[in-house]
N, C-alpha and C positions, 0 to 999 in steps of 0.2 A: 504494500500500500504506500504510493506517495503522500507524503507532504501535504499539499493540494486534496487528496482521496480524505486524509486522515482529520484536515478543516468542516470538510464538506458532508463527514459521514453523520446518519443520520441514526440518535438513540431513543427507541422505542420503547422500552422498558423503563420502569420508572427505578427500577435498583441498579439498571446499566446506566440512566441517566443521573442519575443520586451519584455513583462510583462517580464515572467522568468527572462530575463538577465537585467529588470532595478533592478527587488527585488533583483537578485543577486547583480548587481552591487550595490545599498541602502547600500547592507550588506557589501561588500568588503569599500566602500568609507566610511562607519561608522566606520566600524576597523580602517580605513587608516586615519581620523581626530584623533583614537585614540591614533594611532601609533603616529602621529605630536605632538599630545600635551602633551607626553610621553616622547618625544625627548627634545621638546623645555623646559619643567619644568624642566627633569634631567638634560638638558645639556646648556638651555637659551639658545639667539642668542652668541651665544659661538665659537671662535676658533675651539674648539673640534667639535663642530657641523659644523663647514666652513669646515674641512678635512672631515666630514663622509659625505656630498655632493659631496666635488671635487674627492672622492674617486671611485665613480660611473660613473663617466666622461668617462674614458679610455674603462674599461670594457663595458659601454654603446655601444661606437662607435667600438668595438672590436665585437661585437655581432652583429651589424648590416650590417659590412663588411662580418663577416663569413654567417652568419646568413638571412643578411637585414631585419630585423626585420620586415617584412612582410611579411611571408612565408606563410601565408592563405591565402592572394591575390593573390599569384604567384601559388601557387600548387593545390588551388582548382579547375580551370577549368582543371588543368590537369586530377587531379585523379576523378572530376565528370566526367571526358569524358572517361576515362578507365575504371572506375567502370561499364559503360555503352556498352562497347565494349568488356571487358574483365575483368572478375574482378581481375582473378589472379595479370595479370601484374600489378594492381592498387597500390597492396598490395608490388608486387615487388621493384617499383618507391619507394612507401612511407621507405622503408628498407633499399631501395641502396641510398635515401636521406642523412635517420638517417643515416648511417654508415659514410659517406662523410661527414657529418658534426663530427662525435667524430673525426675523423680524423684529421679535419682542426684547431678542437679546442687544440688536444695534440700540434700542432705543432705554435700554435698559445698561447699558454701558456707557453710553451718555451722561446717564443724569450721574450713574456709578461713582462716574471717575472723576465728578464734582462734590458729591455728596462725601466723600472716603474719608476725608481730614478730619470731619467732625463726628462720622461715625467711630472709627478710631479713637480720637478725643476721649469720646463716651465710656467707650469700653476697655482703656488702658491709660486712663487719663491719670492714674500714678505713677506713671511711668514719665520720664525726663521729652523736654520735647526731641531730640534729637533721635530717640526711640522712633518716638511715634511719628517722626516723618521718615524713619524708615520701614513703620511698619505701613504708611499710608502706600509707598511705591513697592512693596510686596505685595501688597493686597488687591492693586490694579494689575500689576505682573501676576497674579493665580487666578485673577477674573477672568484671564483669557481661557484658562482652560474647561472654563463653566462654556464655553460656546462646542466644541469638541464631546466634552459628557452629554449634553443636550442631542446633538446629534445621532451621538452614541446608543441613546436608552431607544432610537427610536428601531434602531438596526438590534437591537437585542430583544425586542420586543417581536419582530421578524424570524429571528432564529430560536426565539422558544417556541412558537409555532409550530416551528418545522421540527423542532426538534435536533436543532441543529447547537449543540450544548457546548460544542469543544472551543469552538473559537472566543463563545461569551462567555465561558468560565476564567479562560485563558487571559481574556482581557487585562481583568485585574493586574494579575500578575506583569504584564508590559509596561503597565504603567507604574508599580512596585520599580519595575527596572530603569523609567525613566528616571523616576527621584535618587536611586542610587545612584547611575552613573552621573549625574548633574552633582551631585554632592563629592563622590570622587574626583572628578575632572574641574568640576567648577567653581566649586568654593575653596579652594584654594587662592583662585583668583578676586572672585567675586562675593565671596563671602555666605551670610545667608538665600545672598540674590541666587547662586548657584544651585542651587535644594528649591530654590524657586522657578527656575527656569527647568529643574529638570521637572517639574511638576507639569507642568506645560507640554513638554515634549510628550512625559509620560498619557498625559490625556489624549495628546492625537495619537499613540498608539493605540490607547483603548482603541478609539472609534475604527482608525484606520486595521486592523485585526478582521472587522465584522464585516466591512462594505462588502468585500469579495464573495463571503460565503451569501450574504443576502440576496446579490447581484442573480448566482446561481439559485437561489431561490426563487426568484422571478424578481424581483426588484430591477427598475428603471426609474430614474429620472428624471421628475416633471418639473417646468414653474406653475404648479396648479394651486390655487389658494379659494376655496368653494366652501366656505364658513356654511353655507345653508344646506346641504348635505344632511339629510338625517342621521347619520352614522357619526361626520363629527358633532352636530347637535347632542348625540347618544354620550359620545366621549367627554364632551363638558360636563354634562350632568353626573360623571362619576368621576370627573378628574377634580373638579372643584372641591369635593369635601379634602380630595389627595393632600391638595395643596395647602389646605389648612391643618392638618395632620403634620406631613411634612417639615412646613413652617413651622407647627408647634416642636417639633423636634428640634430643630437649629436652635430657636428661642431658648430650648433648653439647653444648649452648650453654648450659646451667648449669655445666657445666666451665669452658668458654668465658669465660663473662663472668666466672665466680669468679678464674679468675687473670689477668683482664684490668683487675679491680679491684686487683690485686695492683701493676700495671707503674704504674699514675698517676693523678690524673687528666685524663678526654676520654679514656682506652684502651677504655672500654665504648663510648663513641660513635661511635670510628675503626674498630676494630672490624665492628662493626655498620653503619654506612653505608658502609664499602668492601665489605661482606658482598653489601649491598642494590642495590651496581652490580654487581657480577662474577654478581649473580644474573638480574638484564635480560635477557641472554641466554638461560640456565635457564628461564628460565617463558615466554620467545616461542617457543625452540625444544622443547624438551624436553618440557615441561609441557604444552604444545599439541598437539603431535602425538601425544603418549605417547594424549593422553586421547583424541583424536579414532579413534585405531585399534583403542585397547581392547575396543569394544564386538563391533567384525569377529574381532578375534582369538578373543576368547570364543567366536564361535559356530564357527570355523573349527575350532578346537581340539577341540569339545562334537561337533560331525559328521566327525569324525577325519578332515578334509582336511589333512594333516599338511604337503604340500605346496606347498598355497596359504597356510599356518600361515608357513611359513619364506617362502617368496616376498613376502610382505606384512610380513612383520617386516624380514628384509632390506634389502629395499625404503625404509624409511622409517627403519632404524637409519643408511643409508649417506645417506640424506636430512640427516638429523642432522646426520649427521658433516662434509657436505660445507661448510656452512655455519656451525658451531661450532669448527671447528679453527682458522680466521684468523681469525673473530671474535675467539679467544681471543689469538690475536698481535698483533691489532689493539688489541689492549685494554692489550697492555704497553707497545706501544710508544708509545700516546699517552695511556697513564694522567695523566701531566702535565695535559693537555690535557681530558680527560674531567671533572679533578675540581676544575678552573681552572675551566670552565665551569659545573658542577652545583654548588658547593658554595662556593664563594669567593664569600661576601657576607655583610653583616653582621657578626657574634662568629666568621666562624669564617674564622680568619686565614690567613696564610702557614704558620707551622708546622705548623699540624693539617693543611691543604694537603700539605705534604712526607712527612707520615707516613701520610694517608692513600689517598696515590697508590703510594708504596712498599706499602702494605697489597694495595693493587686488583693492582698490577703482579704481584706473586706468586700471585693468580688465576690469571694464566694455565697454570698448571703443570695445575690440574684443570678449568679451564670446560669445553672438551669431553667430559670423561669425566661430568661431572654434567651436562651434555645428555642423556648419553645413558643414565644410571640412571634415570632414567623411564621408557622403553622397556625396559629389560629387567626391572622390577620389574613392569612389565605383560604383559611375557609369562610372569610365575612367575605371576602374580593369573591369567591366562587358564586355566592348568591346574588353580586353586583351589590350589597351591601357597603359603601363608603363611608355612613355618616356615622355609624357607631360607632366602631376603630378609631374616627377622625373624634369625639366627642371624650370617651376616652384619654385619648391621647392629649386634649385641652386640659382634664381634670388630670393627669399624669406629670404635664409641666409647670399647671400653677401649682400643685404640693410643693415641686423643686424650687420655684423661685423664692415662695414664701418660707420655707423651712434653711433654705442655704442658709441664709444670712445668721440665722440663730444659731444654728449649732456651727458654725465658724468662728462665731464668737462664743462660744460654751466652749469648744475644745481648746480655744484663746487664752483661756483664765482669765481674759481681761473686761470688767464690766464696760470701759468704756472703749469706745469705737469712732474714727470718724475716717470718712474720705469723701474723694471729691469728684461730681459730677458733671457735666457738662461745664465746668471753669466754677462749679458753687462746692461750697466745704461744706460734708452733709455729717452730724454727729448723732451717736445713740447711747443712752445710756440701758446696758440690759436688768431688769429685771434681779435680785436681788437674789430672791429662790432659785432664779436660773442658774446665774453664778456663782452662788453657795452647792448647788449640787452639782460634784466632781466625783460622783461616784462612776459616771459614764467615763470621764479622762480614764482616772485608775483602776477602772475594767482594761480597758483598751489596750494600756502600757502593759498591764498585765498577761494579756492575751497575746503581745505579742513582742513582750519582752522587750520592750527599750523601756529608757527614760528619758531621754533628751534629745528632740531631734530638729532642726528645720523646718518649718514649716508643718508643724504639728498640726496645725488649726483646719491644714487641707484634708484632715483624715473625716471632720464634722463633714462639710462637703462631700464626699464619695459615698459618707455612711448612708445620708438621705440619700444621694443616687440611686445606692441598692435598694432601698425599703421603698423609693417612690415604684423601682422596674417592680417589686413585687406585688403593689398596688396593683401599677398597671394590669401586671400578669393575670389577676384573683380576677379582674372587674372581663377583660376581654373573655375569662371563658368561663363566667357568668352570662354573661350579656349572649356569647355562640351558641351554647345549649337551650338560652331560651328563644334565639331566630331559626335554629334547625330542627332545633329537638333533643332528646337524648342519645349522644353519642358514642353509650355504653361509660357512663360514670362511674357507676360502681366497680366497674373491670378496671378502669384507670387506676380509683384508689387502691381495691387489691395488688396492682402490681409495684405501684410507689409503694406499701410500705415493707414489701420484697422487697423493692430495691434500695430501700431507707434501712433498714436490716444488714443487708449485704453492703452496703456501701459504711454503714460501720462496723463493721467486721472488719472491712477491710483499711480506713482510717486507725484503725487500734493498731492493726498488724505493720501497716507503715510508719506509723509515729513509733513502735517499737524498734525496729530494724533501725531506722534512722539513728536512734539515740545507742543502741546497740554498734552501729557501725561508724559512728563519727569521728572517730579518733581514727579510723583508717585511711579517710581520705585527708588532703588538705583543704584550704581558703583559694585554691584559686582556681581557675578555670575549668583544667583537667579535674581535678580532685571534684568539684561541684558536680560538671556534667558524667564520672562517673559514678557518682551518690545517684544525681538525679535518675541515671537511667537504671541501675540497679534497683531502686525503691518503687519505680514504676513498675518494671518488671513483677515483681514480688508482689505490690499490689495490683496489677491486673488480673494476676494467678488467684491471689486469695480473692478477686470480685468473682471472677469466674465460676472460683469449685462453691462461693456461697450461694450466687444464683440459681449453680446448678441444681444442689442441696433441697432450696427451697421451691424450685420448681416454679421458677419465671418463665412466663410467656414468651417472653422475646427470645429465651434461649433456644426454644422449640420452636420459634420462628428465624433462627438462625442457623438451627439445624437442619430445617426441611429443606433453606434455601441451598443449603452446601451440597448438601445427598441429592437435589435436582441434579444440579451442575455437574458432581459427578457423575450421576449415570448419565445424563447428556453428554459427557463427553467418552463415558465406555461404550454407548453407541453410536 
């Protein structure tokens, strides 16, 4: 098979297409820790690296207003129902999209690249001016690449269709390569600008990756722009709630990083690349499968087999889960070790080390639950459902904006507070009971063993993060159950607390070994990653035999699929 053959092939199978896009993903999230520890060595938790995050902020929520960064949920029932009824017009919709969108983006980069100084101002406005008119020409330099993503969602939107998974899995990862080699070659010269220019490049790899295989799909061409089409009619009415979803998401990492500029600086970069491991897991398991089922669900839904609707959701929600639950306990208990390996080299020391494994370590409260918001924001997208998820997701960002502030200042010790907003000095004084209770601090240090670190106060910040994803989590598959039905609830909770059983079984047996084997390894590199991979080891075996033990489903849905395959392949 060529090259070209291997672009172009097409995956029918929703466990062949699940595979495909986790190896893809493997490989895009393997550049992407190498992108981070590329960044963090050249640049440490650094000033410099707190602009090349808050740089991405504007641009983010600027693409998701034009854009809603979901434009494969909103457009694919469309253009699967046109492809089916018509393919011309399919083609049509997808063109007078694209065009609507370069449209919106010239005029949207216009006002951008006037408005940025003062946006910036707002959002890092403690930071010295000479920062923030560097970070104003970063943040116009990564706006470009929102015109390329835009273009891109429309050709991925095309190749999930088809089924065509390799080239859009793959994407990521090009664009992973883009900001490495720009940060190798270019900031050298050019400093953070180089890590910005690769960003750029990296985005027209995304897009440029998918034209081809699209092309071969039947994709052509057009200047056609026919807003009165009922098809794009169809697509507003589900892309609009998108877009406010979307935006409420950015909103919330505009909150994010607004009071994470507040704590120090390096609080924007710790932040942020503990953000970018606790999410590894997310987009292998989550983001994968979510996306490879999507396409069954829709139709399953659309020919009212409500049945095999819940059977197949199920199925692959309990998939999820079986595999993101120890992940996520894996991930506390060697967060040490994870961020000893990935990110300790160069500028970025031991203390950014300490505070950004205590950052990663309190992942673990939501990683499985934001596994599994993927899958259930696609069984609302299967019914053409938008406004729920979107309404959700409003109540998801206001807990975050309203609760940051507080427990930033609770982890602070400091009753009083001020900074400054749009050029005015804004002060608070907290709450007296708030500040006298420090039993939350002295849990925390305790749980994870420091006591004095940098930027302690960001740990308040990421704590809400988790508890708001698991809000979120509770309220979406409340809200699914009662617009589908029952989707076999009680099977679910039977097999979580099998896997809540097993998965501590298997935390005891790693935190034992660990402590058991410590004095054999060293502090640095070698020594960590072979702790790290020995404990994994060890603990995947003891998740395994307790599974087995207790007779999880998913085990027996892992064994049917292997004993297929084999005898498929002994005849």
């Amino acid at each position: 098979m060529s090259i070209r053959d291997f672009f172009n092939s097409e995956q029918k199978s929703i466990k062949i297409a699940a595979f495909v896009m986790i190896i893809a993903v493997l490989m895009s999230r393997f550049l992407g820790l190498i992108r981070d520890r590329l960044l963090a060595g050249t640049f440490g938790a650094s000033i410099d690296l707190d602009i090349y995050y808050a740089a991405f902020r504007m641009p983010d929520l600027i693409y998701s207003i034009i854009f809603a960064g979901g434009i494969i949920v909103s457009f694919l029932p469309i253009f699967s129902e046109y492809q089916k009824k018509n393919k011309e017009d399919s083609w049509k919709i997808s063109n007078s999209i694209l065009n609507l969108f370069a449209i919106l983006y010239g005029i949207f980069f216009v006002i951008f690249f006037f408005v940025s100084p003062d946006f910036i101002s707002a959002l890092i406005g403690n930071f010295s001016l000479e920062y923030q008119a560097k970070a104003v020409g970063l943040t116009r330099l990564i706006f470009v690449a929102v015109f390329f993503f835009g273009l891109s969602s429309i050709f991925s939107t095309i190749l999930n269709y088809f089924n065509r998974f390799v080239a859009y899995s793959l994407a990521p990862a090009f664009y992973n390569l883009g900001i490495i080699l720009g940060t190798i070659f270019l900031s050298p010269y050019f400093g953070i600008y180089g890590a910005g220019i690769g960003v750029v490049v990296g985005a027209f790899l995304h897009f440029a990756i998918q034209v081809p295989v699209a092309i071969k799909c039947g994709y052509k061409y057009e200047f056609i722009l026919n807003l009165r089409h009922p098809g794009i009619s169809n697509f507003f009415k589900l892309v609009i709630p998108r877009i406010v979803a979307s935006s409420s998401s950015q909103v919330n990492f505009l909150a994010a990083t607004f009071f994470a500029s507040l704590v120090g600086v390096g609080a924007i970069s710790v932040f942020n690349l503990s953000y970018n491991l606790s999410y590894f897991p997310i987009g292998i398991l989550g983001v994968s499968f979510a996306t490879a089922i999507f396409p069954l669900l829709s139709k399953l839904w659309a020919a009212q087999e409500k049945q095999e609707f819940y059977t197949k959701f199920r199925q692959t929600f309990l998939e999820i889960l079986y595999v993101a639950f120890p992940v996520g306990i894996l991930i506390f208990i060697l967060r040490n070790q994870i961020v000893e390996i990935i990110y300790r080299t160069g500028k970025f020391d031991q203390s950014a080390v300490a505070i950004t494994a205590a950052c990663l370590g309190l992942y673990f409260i939501s990683i499985f639950t934001q596994c599994l918001v993927p899958i259930l924001l696609r069984g609302f997208f299967s019914i053409k459902d938008t406004l729920t998820p979107t309404l959700i997701a409003i109540v998801y960002v206001i807990t975050n904006v309203f609760l940051f502030f507080p427990f930033i200042v609770l982890f602070g010790g400091n009753p009083y507070f001020s900074f400054e907003f749009f050029g005015q000095q804004l002060a608070f004084t907290v709450p007296a009971f708030i500040h006298a209770n420090n039993f939350l601090i002295n849990a925390t240090k305790s749980i994870f063993e420091i006591s004095s670190i940098d930027n302690f106060p960001l740990l308040g910040l990421v704590l809400i993060f988790n508890l708001a994803s698991l809000m979120e989590f509770s309220l979406l598959f409340i809200f699914l159950r009662k617009k589908v039905g029952d989707f076999g609830v009680k099977k679910i909770i039977v097999s979580f607390l099998k896997i809540l059983a097993s998965t501590a079984i298997m935390g005891i047996g790693a935190i034992f070994v660990m402590k058991k084997t410590a004095y054999l390894f060293g502090s640095d590199f070698v020594g960590n990653l072979l702790q790290f991979v020995l404990i994994c080891f060890i603990a995947v075996v003891i998740y395994f035999i307790a599974t087995l033990a207790l007779k999880s489903p998913e085990i027996k849905f892992l064994s049917q699929y292997l004993k297929a395959k084999l005898n498929k392949n002994e005849n």
